[in-house]
N, C-alpha and C positions, 0 to 999 in steps of 0.2 A: 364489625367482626374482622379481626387479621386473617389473612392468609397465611397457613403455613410454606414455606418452600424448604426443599428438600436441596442442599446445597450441596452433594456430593453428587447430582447429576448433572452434564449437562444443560446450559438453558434451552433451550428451542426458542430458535431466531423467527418473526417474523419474515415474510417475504421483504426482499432491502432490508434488512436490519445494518448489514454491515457492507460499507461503502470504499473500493478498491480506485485509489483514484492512481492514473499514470499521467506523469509529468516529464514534459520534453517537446524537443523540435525534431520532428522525423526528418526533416532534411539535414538534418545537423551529424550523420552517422551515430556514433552512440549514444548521443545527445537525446538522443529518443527512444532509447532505451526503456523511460514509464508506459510508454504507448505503446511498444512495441509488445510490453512484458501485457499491458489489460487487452490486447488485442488476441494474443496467445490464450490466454486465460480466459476469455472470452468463449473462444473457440472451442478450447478443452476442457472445461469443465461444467458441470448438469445445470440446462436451464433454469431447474427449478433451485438452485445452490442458495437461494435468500444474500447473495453477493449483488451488487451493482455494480456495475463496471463502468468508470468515468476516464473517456478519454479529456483529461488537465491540459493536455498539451501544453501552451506557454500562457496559458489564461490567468496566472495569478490568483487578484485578487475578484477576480469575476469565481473564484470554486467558494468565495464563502459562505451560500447557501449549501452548497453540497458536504461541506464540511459543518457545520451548527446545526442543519436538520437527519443528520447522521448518530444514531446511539457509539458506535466503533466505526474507525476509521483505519486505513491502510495506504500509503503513499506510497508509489515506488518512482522511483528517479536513480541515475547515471550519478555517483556519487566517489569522488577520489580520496580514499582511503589506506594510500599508500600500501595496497596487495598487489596482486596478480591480477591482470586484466579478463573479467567474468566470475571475479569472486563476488559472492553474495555477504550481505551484512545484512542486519534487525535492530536498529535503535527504538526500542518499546515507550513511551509515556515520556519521564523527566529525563530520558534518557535522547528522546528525540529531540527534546523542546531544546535540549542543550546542544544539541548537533546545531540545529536551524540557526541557533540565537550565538552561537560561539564564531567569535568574530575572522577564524580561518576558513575563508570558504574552502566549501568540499564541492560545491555544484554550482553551477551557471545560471541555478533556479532560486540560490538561497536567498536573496534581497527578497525575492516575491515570497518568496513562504514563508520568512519574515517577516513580513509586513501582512501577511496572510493567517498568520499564524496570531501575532497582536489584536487585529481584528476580530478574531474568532474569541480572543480574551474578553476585546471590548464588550462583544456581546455576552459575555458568559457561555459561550457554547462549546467550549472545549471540550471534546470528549473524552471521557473517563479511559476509557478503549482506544489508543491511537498507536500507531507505529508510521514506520518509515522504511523501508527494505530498499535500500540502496547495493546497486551493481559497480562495479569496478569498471569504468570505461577504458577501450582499447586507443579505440583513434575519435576524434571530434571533429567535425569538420563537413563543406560543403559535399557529401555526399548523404545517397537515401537510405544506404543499408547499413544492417549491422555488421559488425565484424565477426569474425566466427565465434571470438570467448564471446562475444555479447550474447549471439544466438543462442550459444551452447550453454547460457546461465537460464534461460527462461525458462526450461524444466524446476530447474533448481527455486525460482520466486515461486510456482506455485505451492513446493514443498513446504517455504518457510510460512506461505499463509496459512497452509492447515498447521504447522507448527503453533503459529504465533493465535489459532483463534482456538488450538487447545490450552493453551498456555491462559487464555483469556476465559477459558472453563465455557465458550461457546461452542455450541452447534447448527447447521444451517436446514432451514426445512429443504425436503426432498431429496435428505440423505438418511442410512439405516440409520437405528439407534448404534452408537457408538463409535460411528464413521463422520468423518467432515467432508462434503464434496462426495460420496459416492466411495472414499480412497476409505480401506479398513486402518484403525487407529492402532 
């Protein structure tokens, strides 16, 4: 017997269903920018959000279980985009896969999620569900902190992820119906 689903609501995500990895070197000042951002995120937003928060740091190809046993995925990383330094981006699905694989680098992390990314082919386990929210870095370099636009953009990533998991017609348990995170839609 089929199940019917009702595809004009919301799904309801398991707990983990969707997997927020940040990527970067915190001593590197914006460079660390993904970690800095699932560290924030972490913080502020409902335990119960059905998110996991992966600090990637510069692990590569060691996230390719956390990326294949993942249904949606979310990267955030320091990514140069020729804006204003703490503008936000969203490269979604073939839009991502072409950032990563397009042979101008934008980030300091792209060989690895490259080569991260292929792997994750090899096995088949790209997820249907994937993005990339890349920040406009300020300064790079042998320092811990972020620069002010960097700080100043970390409200702004957890925006685009309730953005980007309505857009993906997702919802997260231990939020109202019609809410993602607790935040009203």
């Amino acid at each position: 017997m089929s199940e019917i689903i009702n595809v004009t609501q919301p799904l309801l995500l398991e707990k983990h269903f969707v997997r927020v990895i940040g990527i970067g070197n915190t001593l590197a000042g914006d460079d660390g920018l993904g970690v800095h951002a699932v560290r924030y995120l972490e913080a502020s937003m409902a335990q119960d959000s059905g998110i996991d928060f992966v600090d990637g740091g510069t692990l590569g190809l060691y996230l390719l279980d956390d990326i294949v046993e993942a249904p949606a995925v979310i990267l955030i990383d320091a990514l140069r985009f020729q804006s204003e330094p703490g503008s936000v981006c969203v490269f979604e699905g073939d839009a991502m896969d072409n950032l990563i694989q397009n042979p101008c680098r934008r980030t300091s992390h792209e060989v690895g999620l490259s080569d991260l990314l292929a792997a994750v082919r090899l096995l088949d386990g790209l997820p249907a569900h994937r993005a990339i929210i890349g920040i406009e870095p300020s300064r790079c370099g042998w320092c811990g902190d972020l620069s002010k636009e960097a700080a100043a953009a970390l409200p702004v990533v957890a925006q685009k992820i309730e953005e980007v998991l309505m857009r993906w017609d997702l919802a997260v348990v231990g939020s109202e119906p019609g809410t993602v995170s607790g935040q009203a839609r």
